[in-house]
DOTI-154893 format. One record per residue: residue in one letter; x, y, z of N, C-alpha, C, O in turn. Coordinates in steps of 0.05 Angstrom, whole numbers, plus 5000, padded with zeros to 4 digits. Example, Ala and Ser with C-alpha at 12.3 -4.5 7.8 and 13.67 -1.06 7.14 Angstrom:
BEGIN
a_5264_4886_5156_5246_4910_5156_5264_4934_5156_5285_4934_5169
s_5257_4955_5142_5273_4979_5143_5258_5001_5157_5268_5023_5161
***
This chain:
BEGIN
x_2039_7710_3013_2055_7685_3008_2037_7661_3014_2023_7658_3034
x_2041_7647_2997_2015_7619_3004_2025_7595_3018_2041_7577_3012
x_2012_7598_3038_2023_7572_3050_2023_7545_3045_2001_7535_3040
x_2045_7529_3046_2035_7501_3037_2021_7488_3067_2023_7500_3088
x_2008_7467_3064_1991_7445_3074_2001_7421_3083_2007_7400_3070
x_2001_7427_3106_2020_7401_3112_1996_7378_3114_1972_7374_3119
x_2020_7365_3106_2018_7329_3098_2029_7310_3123_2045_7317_3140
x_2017_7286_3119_2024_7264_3137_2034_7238_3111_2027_7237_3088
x_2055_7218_3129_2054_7200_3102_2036_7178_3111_2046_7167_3131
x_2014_7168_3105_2005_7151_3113_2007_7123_3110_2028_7120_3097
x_1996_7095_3114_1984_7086_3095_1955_7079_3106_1944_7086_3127
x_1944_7058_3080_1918_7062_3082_1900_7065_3110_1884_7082_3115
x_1907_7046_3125_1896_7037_3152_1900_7069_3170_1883_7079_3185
x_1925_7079_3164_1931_7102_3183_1904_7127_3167_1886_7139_3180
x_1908_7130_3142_1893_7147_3129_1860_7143_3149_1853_7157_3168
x_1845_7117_3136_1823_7118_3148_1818_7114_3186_1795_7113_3196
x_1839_7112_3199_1838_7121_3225_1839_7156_3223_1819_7166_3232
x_1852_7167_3217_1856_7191_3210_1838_7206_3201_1831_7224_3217
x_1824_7205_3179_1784_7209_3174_1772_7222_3197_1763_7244_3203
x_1775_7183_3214_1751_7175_3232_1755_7204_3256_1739_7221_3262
x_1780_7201_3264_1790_7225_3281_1782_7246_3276_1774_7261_3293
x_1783_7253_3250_1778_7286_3235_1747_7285_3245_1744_7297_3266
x_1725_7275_3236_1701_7271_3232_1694_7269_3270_1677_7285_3279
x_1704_7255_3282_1700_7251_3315_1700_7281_3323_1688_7293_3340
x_1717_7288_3307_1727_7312_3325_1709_7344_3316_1711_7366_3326
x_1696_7336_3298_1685_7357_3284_1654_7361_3294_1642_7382_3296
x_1645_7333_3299_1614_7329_3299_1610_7317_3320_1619_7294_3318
x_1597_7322_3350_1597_7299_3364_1577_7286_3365_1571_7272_3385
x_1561_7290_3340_1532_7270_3341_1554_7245_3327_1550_7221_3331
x_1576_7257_3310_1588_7219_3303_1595_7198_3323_1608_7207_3343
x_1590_7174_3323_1598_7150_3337_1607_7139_3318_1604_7144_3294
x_1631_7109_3336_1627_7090_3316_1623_7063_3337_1634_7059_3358
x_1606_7051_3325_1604_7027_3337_1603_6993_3325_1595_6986_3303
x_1615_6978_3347_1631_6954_3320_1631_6933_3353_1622_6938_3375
x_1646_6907_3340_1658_6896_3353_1689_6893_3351_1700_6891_3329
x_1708_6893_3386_1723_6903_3389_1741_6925_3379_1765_6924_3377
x_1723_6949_3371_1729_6977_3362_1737_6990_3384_1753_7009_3381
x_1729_6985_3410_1742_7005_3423_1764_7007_3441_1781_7024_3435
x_1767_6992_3466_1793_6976_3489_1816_6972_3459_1835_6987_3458
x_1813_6950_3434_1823_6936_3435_1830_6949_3408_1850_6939_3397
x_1821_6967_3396_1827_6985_3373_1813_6979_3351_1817_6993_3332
x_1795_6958_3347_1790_6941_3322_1816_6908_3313_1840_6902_3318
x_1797_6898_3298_1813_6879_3297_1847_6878_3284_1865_6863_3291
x_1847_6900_3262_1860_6921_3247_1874_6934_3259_1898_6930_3262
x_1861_6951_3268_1874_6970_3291_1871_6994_3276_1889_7010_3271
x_1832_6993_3264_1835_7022_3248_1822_7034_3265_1817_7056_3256
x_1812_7030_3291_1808_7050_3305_1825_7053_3342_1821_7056_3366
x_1844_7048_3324_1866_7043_3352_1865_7075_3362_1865_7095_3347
x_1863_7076_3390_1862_7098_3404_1842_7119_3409_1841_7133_3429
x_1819_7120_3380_1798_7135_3389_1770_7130_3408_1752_7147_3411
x_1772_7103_3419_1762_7108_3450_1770_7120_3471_1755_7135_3483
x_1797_7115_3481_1817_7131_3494_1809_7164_3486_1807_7177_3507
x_1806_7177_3464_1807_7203_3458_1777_7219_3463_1769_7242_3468
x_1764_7193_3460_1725_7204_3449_1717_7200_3477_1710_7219_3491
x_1719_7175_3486_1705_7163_3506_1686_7135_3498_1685_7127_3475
x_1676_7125_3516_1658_7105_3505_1626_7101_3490_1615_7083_3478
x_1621_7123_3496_1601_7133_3482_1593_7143_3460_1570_7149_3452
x_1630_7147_3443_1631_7158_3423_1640_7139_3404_1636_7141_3380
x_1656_7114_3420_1665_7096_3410_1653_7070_3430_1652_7070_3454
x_1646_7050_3412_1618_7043_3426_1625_7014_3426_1614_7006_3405
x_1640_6987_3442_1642_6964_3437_1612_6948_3437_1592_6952_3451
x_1616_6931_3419_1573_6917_3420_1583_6893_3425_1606_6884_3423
x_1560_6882_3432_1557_6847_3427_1565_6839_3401_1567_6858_3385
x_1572_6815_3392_1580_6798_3374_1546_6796_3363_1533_6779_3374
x_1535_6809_3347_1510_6816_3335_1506_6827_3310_1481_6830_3310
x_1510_6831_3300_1513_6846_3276_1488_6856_3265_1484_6880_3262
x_1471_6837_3260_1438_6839_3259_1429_6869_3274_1423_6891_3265
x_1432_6856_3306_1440_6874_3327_1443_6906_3330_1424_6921_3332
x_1465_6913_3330_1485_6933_3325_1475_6944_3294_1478_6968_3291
x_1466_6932_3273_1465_6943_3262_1440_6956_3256_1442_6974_3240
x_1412_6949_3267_1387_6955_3274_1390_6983_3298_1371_6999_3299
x_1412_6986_3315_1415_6997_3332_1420_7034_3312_1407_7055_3311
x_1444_7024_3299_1445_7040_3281_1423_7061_3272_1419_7083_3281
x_1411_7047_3254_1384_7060_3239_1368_7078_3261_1358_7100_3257
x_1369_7063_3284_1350_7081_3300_1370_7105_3315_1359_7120_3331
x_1394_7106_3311_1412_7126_3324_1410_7144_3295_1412_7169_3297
x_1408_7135_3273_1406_7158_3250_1379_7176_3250_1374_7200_3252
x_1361_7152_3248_1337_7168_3256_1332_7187_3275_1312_7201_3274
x_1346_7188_3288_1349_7209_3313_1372_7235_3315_1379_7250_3333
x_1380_7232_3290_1394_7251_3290_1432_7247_3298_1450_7263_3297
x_1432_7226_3304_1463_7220_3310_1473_7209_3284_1455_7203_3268
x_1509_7204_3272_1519_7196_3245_1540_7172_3264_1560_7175_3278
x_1525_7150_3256_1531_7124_3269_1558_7115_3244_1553_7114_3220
x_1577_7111_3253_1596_7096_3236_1590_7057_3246_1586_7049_3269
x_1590_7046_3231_1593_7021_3230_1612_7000_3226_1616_6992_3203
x_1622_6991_3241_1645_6971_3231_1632_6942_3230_1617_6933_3247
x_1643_6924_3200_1637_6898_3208_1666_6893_3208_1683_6906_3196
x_1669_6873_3220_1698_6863_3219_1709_6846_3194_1731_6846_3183
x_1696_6840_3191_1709_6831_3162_1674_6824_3140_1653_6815_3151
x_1675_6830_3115_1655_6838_3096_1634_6820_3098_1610_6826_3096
x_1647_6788_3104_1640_6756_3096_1626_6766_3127_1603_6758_3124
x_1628_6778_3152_1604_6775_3167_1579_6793_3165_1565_6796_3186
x_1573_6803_3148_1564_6824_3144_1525_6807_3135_1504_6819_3134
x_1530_6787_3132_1507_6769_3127_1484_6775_3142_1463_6786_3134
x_1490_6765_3166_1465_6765_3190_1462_6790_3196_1450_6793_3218
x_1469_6814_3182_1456_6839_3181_1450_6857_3149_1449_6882_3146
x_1445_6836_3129_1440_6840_3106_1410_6850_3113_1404_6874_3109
x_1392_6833_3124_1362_6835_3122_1355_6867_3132_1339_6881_3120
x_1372_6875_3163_1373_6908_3156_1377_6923_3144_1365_6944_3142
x_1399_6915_3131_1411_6934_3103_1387_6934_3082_1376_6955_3075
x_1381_6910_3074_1364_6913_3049_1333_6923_3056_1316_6930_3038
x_1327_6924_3086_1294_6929_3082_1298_6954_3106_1276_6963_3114
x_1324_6966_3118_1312_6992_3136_1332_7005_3119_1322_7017_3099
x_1357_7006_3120_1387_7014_3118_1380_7038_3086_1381_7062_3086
x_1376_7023_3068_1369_7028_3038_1339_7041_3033_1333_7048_3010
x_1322_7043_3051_1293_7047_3042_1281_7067_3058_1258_7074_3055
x_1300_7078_3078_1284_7105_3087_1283_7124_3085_1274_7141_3100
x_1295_7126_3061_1292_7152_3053_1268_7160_3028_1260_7182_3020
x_1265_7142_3023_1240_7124_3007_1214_7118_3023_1193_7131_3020
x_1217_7099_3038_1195_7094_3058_1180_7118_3075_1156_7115_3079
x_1194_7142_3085_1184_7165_3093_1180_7190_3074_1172_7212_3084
x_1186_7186_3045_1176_7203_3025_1200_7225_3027_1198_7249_3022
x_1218_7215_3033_1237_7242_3040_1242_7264_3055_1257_7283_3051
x_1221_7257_3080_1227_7265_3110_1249_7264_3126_1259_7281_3142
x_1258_7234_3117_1281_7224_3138_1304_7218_3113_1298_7208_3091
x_1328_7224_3120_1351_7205_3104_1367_7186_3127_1361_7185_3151
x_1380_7176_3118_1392_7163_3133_1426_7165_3141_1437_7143_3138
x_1440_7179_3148_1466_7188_3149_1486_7162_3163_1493_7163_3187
x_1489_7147_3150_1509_7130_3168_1539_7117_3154_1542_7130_3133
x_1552_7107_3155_1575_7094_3146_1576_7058_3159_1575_7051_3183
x_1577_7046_3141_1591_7024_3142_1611_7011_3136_1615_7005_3113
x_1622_7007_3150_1652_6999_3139_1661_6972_3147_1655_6960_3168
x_1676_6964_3128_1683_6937_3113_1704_6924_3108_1708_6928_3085
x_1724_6906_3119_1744_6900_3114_1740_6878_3090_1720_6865_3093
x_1756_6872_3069_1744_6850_3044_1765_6847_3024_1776_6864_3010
x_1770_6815_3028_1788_6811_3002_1802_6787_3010_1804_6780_3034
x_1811_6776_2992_1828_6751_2997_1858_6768_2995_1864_6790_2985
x_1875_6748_3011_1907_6751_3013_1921_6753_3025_1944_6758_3018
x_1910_6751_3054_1922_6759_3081_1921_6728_3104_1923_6721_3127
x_1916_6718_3075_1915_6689_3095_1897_6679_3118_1902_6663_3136
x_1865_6703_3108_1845_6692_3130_1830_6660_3125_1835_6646_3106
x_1814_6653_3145_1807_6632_3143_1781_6636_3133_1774_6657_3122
x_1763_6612_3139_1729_6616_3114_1715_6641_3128_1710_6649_3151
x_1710_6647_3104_1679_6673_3106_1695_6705_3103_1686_6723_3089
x_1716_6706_3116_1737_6722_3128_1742_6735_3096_1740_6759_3098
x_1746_6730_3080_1759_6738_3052_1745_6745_3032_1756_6755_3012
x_1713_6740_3034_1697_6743_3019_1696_6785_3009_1698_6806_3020
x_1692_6774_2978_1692_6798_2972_1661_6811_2946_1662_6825_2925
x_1638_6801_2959_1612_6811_2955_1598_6834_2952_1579_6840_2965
x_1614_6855_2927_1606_6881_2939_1585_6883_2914_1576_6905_2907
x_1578_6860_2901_1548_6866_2876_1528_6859_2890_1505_6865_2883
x_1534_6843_2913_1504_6838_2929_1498_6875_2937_1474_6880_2939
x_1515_6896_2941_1502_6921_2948_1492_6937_2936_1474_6953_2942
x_1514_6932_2904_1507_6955_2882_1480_6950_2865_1470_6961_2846
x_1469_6925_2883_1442_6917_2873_1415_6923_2892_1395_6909_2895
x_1422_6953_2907_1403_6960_2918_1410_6989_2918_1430_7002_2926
x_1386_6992_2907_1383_7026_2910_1377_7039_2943_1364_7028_2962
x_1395_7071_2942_1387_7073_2970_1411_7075_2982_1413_7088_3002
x_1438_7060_2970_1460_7058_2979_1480_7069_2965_1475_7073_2942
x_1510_7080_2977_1526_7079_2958_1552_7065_2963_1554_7056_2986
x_1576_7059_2945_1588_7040_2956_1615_7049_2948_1619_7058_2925
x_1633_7047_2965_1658_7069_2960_1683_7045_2954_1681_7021_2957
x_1696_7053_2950_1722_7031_2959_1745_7043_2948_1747_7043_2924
x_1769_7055_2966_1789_7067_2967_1816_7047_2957_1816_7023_2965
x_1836_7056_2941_1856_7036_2937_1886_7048_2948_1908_7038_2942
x_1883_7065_2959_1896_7091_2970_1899_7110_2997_1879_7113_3011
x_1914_7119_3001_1922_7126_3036_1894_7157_3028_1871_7159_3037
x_1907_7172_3011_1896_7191_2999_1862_7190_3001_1845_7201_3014
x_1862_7170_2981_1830_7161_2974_1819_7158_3003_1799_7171_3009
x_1829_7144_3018_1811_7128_3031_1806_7143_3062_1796_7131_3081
x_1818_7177_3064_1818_7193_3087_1797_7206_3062_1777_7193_3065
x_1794_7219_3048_1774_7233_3030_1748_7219_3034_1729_7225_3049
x_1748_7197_3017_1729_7182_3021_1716_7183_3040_1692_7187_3038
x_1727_7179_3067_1715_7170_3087_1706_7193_3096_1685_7191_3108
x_1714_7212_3094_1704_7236_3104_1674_7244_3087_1653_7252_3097
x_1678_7240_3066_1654_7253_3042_1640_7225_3053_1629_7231_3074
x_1637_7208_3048_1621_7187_3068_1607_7196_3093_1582_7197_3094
x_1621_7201_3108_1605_7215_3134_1583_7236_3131_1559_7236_3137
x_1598_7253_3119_1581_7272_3117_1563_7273_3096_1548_7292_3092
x_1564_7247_3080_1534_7248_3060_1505_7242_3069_1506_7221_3082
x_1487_7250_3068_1467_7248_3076_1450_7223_3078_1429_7221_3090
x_1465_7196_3060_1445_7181_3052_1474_7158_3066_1497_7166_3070
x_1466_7134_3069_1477_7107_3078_1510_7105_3061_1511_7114_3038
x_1534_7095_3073_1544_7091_3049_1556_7064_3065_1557_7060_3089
x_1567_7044_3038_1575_7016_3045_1606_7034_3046_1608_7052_3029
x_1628_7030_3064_1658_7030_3057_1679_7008_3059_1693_7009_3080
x_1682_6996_3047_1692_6970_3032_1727_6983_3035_1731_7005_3024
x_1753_6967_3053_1768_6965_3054_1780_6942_3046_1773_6918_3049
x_1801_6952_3036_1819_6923_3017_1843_6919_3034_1863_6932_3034
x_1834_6890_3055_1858_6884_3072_1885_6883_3065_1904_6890_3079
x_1886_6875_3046_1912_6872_3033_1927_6893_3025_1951_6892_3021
x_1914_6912_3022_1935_6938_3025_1929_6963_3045_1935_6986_3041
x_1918_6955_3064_1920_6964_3094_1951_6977_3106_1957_6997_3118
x_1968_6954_3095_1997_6965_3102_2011_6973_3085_2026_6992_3092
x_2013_6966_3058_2030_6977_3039_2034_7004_3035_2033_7022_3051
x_2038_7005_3012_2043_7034_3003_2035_7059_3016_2010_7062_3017
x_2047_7075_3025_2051_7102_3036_2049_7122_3018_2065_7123_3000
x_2023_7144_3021_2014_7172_3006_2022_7194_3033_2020_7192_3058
x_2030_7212_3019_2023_7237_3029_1995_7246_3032_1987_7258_3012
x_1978_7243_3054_1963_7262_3063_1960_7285_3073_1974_7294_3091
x_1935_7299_3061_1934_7321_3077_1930_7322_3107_1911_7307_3111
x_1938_7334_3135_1921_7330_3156_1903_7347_3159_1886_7341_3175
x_1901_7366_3149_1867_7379_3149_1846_7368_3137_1853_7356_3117
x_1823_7367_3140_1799_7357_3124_1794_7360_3105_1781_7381_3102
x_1798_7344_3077_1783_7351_3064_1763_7322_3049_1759_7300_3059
x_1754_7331_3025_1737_7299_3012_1742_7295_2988_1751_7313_2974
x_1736_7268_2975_1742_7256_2953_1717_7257_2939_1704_7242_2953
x_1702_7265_2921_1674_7265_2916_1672_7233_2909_1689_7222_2896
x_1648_7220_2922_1630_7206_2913_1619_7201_2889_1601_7217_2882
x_1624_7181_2874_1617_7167_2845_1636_7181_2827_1625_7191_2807
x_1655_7182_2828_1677_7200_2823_1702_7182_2809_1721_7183_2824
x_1706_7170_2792_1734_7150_2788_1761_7167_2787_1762_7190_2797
x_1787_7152_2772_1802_7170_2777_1821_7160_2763_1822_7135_2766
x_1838_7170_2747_1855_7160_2721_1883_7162_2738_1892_7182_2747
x_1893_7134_2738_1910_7127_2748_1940_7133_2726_1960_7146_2732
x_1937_7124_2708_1958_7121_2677_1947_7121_2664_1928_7105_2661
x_1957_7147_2645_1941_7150_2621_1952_7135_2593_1977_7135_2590
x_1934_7121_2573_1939_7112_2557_1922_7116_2531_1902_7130_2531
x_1931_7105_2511_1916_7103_2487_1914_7077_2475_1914_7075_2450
x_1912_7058_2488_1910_7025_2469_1889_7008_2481_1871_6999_2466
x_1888_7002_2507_1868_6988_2521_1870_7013_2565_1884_7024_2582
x_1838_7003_2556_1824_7005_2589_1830_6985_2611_1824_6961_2609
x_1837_6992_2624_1840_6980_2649_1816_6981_2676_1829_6986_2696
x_1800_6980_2681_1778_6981_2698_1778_6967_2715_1770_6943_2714
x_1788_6981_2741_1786_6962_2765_1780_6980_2794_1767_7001_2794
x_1790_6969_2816_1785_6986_2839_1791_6967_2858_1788_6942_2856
x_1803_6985_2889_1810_6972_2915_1833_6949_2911_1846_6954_2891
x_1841_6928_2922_1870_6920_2923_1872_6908_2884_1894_6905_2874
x_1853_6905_2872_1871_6904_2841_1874_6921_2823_1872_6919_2799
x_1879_6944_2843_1887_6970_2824_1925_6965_2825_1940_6973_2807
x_1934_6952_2846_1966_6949_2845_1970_6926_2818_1989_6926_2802
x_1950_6909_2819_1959_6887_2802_1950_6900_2766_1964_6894_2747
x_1925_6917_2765_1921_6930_2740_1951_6946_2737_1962_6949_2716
x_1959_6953_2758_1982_6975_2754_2006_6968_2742_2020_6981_2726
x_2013_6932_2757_2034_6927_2751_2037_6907_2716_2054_6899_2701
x_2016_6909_2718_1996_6889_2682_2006_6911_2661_2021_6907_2642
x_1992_6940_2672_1996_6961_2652_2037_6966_2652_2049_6970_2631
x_2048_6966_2677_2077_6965_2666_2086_6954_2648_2097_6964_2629
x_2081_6919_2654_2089_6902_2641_2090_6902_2608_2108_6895_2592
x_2066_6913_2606_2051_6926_2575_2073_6945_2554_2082_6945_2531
x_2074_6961_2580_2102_6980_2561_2119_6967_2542_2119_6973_2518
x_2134_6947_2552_2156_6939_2543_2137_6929_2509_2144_6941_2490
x_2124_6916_2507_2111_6915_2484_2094_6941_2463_2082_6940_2441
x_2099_6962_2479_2091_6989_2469_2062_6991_2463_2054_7005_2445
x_2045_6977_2478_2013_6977_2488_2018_6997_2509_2037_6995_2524
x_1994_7027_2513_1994_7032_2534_1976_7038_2546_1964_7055_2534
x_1964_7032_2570_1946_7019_2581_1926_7049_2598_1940_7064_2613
x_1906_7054_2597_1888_7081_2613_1876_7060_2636_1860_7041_2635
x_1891_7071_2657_1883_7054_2682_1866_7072_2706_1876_7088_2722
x_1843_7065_2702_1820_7080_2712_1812_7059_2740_1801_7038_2736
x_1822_7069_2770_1810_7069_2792_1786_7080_2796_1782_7104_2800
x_1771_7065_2796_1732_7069_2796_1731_7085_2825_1719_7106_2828
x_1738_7078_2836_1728_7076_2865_1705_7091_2883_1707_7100_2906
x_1683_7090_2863_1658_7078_2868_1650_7066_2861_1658_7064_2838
x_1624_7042_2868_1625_7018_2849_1592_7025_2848_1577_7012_2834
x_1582_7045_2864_1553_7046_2852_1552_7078_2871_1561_7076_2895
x_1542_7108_2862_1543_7105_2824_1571_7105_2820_1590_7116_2832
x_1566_7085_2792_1592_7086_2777_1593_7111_2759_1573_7120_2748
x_1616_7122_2757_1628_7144_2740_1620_7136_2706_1635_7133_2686
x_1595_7133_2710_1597_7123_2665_1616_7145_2651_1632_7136_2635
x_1614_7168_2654_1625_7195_2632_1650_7185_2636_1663_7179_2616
x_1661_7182_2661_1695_7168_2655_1702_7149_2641_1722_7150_2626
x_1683_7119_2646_1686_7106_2638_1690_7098_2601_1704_7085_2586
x_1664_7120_2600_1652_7122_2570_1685_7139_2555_1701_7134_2536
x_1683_7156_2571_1710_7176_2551_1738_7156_2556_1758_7165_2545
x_1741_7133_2572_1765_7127_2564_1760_7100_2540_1777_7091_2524
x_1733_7091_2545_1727_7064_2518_1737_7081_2498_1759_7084_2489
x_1713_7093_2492_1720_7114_2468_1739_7119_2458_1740_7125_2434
x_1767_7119_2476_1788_7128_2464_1809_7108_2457_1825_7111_2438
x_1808_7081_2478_1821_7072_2471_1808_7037_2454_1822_7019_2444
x_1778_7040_2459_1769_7013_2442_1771_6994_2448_1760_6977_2433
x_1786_6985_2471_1783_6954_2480_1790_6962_2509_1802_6982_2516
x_1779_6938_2526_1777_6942_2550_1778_6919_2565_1767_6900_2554
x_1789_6913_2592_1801_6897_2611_1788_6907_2634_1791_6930_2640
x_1767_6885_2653_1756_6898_2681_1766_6874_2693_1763_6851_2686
x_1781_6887_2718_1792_6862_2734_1781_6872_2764_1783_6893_2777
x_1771_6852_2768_1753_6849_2801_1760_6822_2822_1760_6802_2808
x_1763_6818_2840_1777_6793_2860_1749_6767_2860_1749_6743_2863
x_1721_6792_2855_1701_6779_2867_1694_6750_2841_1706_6747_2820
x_1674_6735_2850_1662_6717_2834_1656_6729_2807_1643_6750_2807
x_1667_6716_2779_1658_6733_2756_1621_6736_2759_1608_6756_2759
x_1613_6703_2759_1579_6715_2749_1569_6730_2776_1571_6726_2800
x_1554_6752_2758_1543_6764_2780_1559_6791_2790_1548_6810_2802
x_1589_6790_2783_1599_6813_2788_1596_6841_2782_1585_6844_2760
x_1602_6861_2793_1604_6881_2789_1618_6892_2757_1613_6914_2747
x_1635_6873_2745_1636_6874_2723_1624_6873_2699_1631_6885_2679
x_1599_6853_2703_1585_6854_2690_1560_6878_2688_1542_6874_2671
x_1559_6894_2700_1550_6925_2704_1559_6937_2684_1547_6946_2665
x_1587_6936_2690_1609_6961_2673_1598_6954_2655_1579_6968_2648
x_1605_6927_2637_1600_6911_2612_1576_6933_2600_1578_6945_2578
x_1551_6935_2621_1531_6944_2612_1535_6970_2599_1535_6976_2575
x_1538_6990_2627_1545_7010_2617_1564_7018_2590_1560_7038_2576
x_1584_6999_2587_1600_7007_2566_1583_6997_2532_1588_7008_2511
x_1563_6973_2536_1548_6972_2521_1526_6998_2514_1523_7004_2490
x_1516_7007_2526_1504_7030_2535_1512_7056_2518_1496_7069_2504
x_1536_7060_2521_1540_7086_2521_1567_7087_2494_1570_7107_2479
x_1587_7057_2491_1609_7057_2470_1611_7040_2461_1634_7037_2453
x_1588_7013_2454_1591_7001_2431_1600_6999_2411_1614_6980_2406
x_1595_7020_2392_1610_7026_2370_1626_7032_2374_1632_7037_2351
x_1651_7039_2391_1678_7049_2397_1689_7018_2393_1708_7015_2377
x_1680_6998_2406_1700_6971_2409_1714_6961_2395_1703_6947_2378
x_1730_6961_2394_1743_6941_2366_1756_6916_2379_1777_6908_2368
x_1746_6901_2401_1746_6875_2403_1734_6878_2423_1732_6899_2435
x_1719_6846_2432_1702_6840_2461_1716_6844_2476_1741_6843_2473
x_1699_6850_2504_1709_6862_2533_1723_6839_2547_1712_6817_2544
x_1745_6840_2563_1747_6826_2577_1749_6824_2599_1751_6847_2608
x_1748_6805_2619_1742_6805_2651_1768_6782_2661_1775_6761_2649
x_1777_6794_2685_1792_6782_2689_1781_6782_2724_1786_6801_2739
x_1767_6759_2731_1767_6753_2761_1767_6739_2777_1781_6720_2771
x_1758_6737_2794_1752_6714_2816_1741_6684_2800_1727_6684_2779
x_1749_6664_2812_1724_6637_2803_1701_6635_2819_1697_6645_2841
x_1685_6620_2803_1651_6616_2816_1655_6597_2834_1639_6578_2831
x_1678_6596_2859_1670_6578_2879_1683_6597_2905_1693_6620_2907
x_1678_6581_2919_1673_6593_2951_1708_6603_2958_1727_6588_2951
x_1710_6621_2968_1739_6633_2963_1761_6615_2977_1762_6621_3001
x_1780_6595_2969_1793_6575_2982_1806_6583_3009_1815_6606_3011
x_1809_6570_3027_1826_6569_3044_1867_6575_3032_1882_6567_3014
x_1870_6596_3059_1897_6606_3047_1918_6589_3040_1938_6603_3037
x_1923_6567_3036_1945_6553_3033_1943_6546_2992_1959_6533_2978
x_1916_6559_2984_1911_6558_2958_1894_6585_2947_1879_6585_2928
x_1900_6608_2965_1883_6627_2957_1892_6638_2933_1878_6649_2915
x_1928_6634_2933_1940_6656_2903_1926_6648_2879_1917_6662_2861
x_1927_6622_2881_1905_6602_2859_1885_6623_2845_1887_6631_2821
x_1863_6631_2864_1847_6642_2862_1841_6674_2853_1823_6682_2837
x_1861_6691_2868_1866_6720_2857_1873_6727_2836_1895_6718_2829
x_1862_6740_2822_1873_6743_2795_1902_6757_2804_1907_6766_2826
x_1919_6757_2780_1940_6765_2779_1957_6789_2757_1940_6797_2742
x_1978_6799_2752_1983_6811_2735_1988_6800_2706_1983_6810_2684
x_1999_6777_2713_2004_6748_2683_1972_6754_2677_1969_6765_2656
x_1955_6749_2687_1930_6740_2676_1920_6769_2662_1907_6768_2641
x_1925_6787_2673_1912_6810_2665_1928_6814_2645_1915_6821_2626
x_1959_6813_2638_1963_6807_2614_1966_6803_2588_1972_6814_2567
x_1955_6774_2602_1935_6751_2575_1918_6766_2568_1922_6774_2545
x_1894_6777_2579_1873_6784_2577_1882_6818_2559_1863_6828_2547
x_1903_6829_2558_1904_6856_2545_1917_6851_2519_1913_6867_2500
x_1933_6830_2518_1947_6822_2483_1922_6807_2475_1919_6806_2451
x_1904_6795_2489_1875_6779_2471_1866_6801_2462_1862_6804_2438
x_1861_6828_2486_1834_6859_2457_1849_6863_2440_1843_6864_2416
x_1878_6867_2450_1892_6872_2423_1899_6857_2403_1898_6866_2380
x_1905_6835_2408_1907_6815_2379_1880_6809_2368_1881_6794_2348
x_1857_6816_2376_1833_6806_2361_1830_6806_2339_1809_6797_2329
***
């Protein structure tokens, strides 16, 4: 008789505390180390309690450094330990770019493939929670523009305990990009045993035949609620959660252009420069001839992400995404 698997209901925040626990508990070369990750749980409270459980050595409070802590890192991988990383929110993640881009991404390269680098970084990012400057920034093409890395981003209780797990245990660096804004919402059934989400992997949310939907992390609710809206007009919308944003899933991507011929990528971040304009590529690439009208993008503006008393301004929305799916189709 086969047993079922018990489940937890999570949501997201609980999921990726839940991971972190699985992975603590499995390996004790894992750490994680952050500021206020450990006494005080994270700022979140996604690692509420696993100092208390690990100890402090497993769970590691640092200086306000980032640069710092995160140089500390590389040399705890190099040695054989799987350093988890927290920045507290994405927008501080700056003053430890220069490690990322010249140790973080290149040693596995730089030593000819002697050394990899096994670590996790993780990321809180997004406008909508009413943070103040720097706090909301959502820059995840400054990563997918370095080889060396990979870059995950969960929209899901589900996703984002898989993820994090297949993260840990990959051999090579990975960025993990959390979308504050749905930290609390919505509740999945998880599994509580271990398991993983593969890496560069997307994932067909609603299936359709009229237009693509291409998105990932908190505007997969707003693609979701765009593609409802759609129904009532009898458009129906293939809503593909990427959630990897480098490597991207082209074969998914490619087999849903293909089928349905026009396409919508909605991202929070700055349009130029975005990660959208990648897809663009790829979908030039591989389903050109499938199109039957230009791509559209629905995202962020090219200015500095406003202070919350004008952020809705700024987020794309489901109206907009919309607009943007009766334009492929009326072309």
């Amino acid at each position: 008789m086969a047993t079922t698997k018990k489940t937890n209901s999570l949501t997201l925040i609980q999921a990726i505390n839940d991971g972190l626990k699985v992975m603590l508990k499995e390996d004790e070369n894992t750490l994680i180390l952050g500021e206020d990750i450990g006494k005080n749980g994270g700022v979140f409270r996604a690692t509420v309690d696993l100092q208390e459980q690990f100890g402090e050595k497993r769970v590691v409070d640092t200086p306000l450094s980032e640069a710092g802590f995160m140089g500390a890192a590389v040399g705890m991988a190099l040695n054989g330990l799987r350093p988890i990383v927290e920045i507290q929110f994405l927008g501080f993640i700056y003053p430890a770019f220069e490690q990322i881009a010249t140790h973080v991404t290149r040693t596995r390269t730089r030593t000819m493939g002697h050394y990899s680098l096994p670590m996790v970084i993780r990321a809180p990012y997004g406008a909508g929670v009413r943070s103040p400057e720097i706090h909301s920034d959502s820059v995840e093409a400054l990563f997918t523009h370095l080889p060396g890395i990979k870059v995950v981003c969960p929209s899901n209780a589900y996703d984002a305990k898989g993820l994090m797990v297949a993260a840990i245990e990959d051999p090579d660096p990975v960025l993990y990009l959390e979308p504050m804004r749905l930290y609390r919402g919505e509740r999945n059934d998880v599994p509580e045993e271990k398991f993983t989400v593969e890496l560069g992997k997307g994932a067909r949310l609603q299936e359709g035949e009229d237009v693509s939907i291409l998105a990932w992390g908190a505007m997969i609710p707003v693609a979701l609620k765009a593609a409802e809206a759609m129904k009532k007009e009898n458009i129906s919308c293939d809503v593909i959660d990427l959630r990897t944003l480098y490597p991207l899933d082209k074969e998914m991507i490619a087999e849903s252009v293909q089928k349905t011929g026009r396409v919508v990528i909605v991202h929070e971040a700055h349009a130029t420069g975005g990660v959208s304009g990648e897809i663009t590529s790829v979908i030039n690439d591989t389903s050109f001839l499938y199109l039957r009208s230009p791509i559209e993008r629905v995202t962020g503006f090219d200015v500095p992400i406003p202070l919350f008393a004008i952020e809705n301004d700024y987020l794309p929305t489901p109206d907009r995404v919309v607009h943007s799916i009766r334009k492929v189709v009326e072309f």
